[in-house]
N, C-alpha and C positions, 0 to 999 in steps of 0.2 A: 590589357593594354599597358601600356610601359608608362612610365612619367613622362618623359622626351616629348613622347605623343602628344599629352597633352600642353605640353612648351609651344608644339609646332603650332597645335590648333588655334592658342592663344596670341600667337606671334600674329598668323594668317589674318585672326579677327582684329585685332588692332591694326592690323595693316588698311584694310578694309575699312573702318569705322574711319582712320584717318585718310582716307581716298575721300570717301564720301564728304567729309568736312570741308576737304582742300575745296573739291565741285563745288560744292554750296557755297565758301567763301567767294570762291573766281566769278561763279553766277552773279550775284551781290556787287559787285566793284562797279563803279560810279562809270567808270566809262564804258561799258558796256548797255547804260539805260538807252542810248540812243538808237543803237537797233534792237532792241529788246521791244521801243516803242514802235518803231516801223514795224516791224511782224507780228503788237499787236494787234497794226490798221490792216492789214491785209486781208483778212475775211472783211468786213467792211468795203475797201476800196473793191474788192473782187466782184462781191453783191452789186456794187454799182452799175460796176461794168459789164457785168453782165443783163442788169433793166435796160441799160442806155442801149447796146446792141439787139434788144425783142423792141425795145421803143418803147419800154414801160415809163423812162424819165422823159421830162423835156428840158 
């Protein structure tokens, strides 16, 4: 294999290590907690509603 090759290979993987960073920082950003917390509750609220519909709650 040539040198080049491994230029590209290396270029590729930085490219990639810096995608993944960007994701994780955007994830992370402050305004984003608020539905980040609403689709935490959603298994929760779901289980609910689904007892209240068999009549398990009252």
């Amino acid at each position: 294999m040539s040198a080049a090759w491994g230029h590209v290979v290396g270029i590729v993987i930085l490219l990639m290590m810096l995608s993944f960073i960007g994701i994780w920082i955007w994830a992370w950003l402050p305004f984003h907690k608020k539905n980040f917390d609403a689709l935490a509750r959603l298994p929760a609220r779901d289980d609910t509603r689904a007892a209240l519909d068999e009549g398990g709650l009252q």
